[in-house]
N, CA and C atoms as an extended XYZ file, in Angstrom:
228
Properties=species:S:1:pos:R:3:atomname:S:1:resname:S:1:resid:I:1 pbc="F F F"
N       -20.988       -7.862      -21.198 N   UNK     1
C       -21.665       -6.796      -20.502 CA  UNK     1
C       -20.633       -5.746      -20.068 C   UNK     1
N       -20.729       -4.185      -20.039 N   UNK     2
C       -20.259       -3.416      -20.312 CA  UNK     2
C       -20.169       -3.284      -18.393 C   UNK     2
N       -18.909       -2.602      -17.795 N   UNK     3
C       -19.060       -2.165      -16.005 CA  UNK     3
C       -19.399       -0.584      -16.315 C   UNK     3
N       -20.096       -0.873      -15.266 N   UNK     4
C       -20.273        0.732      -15.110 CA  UNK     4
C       -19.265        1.483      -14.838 C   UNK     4
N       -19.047        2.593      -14.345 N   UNK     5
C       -18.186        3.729      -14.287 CA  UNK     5
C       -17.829        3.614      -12.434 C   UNK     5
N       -18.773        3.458      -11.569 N   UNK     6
C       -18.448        2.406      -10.158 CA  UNK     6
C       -18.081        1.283      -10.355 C   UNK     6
N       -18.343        0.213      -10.982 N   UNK     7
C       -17.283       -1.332      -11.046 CA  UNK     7
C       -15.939       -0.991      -11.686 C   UNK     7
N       -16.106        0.025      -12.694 N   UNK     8
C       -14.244        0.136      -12.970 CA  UNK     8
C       -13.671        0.519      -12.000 C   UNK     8
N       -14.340        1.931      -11.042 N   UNK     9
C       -13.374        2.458      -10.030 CA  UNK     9
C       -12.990        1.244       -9.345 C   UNK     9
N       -13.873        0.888       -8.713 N   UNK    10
C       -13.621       -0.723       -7.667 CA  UNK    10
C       -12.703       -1.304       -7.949 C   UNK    10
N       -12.819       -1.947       -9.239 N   UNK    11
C       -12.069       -2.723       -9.971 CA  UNK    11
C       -10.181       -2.067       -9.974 C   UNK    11
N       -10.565       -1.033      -10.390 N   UNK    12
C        -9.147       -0.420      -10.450 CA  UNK    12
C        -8.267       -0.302       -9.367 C   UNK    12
N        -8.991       -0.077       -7.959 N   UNK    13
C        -8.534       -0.483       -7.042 CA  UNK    13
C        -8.025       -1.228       -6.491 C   UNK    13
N        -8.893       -2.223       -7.147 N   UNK    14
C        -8.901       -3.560       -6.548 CA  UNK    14
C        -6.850       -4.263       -6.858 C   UNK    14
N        -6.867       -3.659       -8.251 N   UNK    15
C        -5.734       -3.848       -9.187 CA  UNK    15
C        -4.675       -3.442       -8.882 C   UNK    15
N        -4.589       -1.893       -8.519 N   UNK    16
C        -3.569       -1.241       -8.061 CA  UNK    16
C        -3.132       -1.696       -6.739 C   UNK    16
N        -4.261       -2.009       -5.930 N   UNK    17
C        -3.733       -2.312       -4.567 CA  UNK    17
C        -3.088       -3.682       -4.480 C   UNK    17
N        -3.809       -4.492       -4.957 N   UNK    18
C        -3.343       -5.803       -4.363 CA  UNK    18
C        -3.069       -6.781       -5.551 C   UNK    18
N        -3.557       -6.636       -6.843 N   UNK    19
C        -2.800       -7.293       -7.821 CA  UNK    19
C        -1.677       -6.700       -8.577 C   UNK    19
N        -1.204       -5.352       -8.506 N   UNK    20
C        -0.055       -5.036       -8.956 CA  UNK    20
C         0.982       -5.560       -7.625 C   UNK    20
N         0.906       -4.603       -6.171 N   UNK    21
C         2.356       -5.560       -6.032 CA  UNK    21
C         2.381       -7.351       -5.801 C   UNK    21
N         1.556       -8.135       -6.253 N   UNK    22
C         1.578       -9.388       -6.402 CA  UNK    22
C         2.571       -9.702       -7.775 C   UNK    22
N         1.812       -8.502       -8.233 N   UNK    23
C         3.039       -8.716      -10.207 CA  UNK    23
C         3.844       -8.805       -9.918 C   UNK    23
N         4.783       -7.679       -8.954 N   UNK    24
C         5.961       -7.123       -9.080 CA  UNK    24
C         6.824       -8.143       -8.186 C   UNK    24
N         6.211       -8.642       -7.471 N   UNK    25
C         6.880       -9.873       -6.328 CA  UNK    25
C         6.951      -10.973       -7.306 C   UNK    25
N         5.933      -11.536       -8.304 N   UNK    26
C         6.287      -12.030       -9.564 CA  UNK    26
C         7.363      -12.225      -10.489 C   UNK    26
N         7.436      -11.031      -10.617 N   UNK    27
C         7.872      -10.312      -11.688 CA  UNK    27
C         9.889      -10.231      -11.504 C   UNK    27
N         9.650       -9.670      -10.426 N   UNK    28
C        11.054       -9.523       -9.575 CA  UNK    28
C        11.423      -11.011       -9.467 C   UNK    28
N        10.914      -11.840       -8.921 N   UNK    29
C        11.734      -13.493       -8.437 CA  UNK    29
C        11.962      -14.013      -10.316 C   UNK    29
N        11.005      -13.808      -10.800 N   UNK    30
C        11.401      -14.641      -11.437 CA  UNK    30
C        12.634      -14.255      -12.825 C   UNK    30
N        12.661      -12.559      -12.551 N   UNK    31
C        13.914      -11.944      -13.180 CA  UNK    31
C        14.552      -12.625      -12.696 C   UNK    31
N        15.056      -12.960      -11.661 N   UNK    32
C        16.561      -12.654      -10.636 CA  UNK    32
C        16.591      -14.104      -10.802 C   UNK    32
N        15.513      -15.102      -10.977 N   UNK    33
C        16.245      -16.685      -11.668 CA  UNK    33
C        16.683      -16.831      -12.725 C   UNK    33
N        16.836      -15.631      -13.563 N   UNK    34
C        17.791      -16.136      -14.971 CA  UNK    34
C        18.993      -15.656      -14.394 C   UNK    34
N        19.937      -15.838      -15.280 N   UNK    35
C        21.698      -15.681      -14.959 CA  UNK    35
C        21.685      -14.112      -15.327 C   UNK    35
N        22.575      -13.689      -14.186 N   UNK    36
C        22.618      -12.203      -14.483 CA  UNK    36
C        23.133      -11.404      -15.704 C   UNK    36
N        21.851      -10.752      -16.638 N   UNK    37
C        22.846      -10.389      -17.907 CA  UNK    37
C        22.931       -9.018      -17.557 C   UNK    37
N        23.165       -8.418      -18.822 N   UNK    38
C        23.636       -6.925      -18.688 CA  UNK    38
C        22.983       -6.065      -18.036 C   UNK    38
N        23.574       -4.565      -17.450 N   UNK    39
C        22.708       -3.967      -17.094 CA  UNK    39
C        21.652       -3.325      -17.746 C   UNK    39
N        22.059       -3.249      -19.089 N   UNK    40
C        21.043       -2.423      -19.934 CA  UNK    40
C        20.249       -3.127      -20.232 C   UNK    40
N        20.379       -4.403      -20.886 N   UNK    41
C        19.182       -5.678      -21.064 CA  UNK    41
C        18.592       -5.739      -19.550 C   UNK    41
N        18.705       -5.819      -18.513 N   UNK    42
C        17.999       -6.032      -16.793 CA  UNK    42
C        16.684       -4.903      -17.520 C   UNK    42
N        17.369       -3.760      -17.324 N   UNK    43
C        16.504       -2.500      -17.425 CA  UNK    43
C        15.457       -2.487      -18.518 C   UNK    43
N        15.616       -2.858      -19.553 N   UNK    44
C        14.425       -3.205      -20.642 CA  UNK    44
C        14.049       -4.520      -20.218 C   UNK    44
N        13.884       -5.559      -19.916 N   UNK    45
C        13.246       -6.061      -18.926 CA  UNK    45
C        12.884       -5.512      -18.388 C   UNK    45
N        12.463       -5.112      -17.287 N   UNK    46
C        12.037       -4.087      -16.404 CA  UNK    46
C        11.115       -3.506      -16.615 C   UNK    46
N        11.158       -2.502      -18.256 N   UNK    47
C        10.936       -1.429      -18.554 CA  UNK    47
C         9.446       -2.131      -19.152 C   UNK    47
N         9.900       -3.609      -20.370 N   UNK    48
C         8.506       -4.169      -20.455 CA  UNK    48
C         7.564       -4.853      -19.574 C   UNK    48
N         8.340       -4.926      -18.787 N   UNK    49
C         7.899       -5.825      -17.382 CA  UNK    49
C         6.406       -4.650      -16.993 C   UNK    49
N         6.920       -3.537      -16.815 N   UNK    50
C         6.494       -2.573      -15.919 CA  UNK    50
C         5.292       -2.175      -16.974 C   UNK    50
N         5.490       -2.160      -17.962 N   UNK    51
C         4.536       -1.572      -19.091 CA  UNK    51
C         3.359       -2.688      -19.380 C   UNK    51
N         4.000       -3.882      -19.085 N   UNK    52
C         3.076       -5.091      -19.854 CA  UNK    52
C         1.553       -5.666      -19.285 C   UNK    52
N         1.585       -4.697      -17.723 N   UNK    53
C         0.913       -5.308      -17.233 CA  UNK    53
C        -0.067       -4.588      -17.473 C   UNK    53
N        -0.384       -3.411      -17.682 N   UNK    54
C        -1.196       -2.828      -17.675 CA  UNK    54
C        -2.222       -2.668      -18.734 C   UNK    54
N        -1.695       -3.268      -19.997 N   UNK    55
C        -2.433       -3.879      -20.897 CA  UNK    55
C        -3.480       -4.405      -20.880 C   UNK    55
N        -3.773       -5.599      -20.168 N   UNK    56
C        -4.998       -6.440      -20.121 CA  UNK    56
C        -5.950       -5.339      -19.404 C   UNK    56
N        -5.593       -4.825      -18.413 N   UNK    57
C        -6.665       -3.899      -17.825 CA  UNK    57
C        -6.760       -2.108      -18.551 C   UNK    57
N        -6.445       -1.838      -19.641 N   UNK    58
C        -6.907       -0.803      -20.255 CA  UNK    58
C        -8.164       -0.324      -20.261 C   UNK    58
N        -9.209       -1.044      -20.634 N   UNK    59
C       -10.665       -0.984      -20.518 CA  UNK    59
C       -10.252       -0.646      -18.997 C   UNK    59
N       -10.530       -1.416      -17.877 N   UNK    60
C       -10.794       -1.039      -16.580 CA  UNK    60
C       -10.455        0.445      -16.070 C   UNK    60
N        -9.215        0.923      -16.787 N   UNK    61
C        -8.559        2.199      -16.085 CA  UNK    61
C        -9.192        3.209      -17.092 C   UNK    61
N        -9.707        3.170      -18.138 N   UNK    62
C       -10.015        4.033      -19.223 CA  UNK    62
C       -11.123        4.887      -18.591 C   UNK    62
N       -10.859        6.022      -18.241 N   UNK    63
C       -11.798        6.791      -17.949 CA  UNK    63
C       -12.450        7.164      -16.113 C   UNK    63
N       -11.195        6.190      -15.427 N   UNK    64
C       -11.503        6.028      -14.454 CA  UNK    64
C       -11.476        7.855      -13.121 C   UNK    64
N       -10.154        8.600      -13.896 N   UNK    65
C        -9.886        9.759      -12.871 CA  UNK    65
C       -10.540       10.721      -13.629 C   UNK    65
N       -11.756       10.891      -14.230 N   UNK    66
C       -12.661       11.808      -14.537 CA  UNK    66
C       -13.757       11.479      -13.589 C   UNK    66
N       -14.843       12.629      -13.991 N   UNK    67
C       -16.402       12.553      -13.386 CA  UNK    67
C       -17.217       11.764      -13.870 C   UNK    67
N       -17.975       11.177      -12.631 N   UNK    68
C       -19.109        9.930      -12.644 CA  UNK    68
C       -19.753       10.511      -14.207 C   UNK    68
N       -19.777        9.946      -15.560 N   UNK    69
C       -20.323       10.278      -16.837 CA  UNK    69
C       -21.995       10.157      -16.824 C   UNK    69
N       -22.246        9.270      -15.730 N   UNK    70
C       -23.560        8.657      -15.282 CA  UNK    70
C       -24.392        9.829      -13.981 C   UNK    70
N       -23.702       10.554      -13.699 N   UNK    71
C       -23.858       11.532      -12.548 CA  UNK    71
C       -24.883       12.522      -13.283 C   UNK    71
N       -25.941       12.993      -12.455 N   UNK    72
C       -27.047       14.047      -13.183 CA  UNK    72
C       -25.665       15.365      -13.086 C   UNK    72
N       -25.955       16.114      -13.722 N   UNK    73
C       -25.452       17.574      -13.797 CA  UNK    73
C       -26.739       18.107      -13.206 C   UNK    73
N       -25.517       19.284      -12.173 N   UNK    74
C       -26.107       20.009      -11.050 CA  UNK    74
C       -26.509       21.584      -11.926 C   UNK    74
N       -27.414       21.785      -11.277 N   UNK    75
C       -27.700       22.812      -12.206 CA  UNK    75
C       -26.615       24.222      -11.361 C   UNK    75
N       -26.161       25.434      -12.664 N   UNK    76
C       -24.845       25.929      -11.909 CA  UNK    76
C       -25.973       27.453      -12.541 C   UNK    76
């Protein structure tokens, strides 16, 4: 079943607020338990780290900072 254009906003919220910095507290400990390698390898780490998450929720954010598509048009 398809969310409407209100359950993505929600949803997206929901994501940005409180399941991204859960990632990053994640994300961060469990970098810093491998043995420290280079700085340039840290940083691509990082770089996919930062990119990877946002994947699974594509659908959710797709279309989210436009106008309600479901909204009547006002007559102008």
């Amino acid at each position: 079943m398809a969310m409407t254009y209100k359950q993505r906003r929600r949803w997206s919220l929901i994501i940005l607020l409180v399941g991204l910095p859960i990632y990053i507290i994640v994300a961060t400990t469990l970098v810093s338990l491998l043995p420290r390698p280079n700085v340039l390898i840290e940083m691509v780490i990082y770089l996919v780290l930062g990119l990877l998450w946002a994947v699974p929720f594509k659908s959710v954010f797709k279309g989210v900072g436009k106008g309600d598509p479901d909204a009547p048009m006002d007559d102008v």
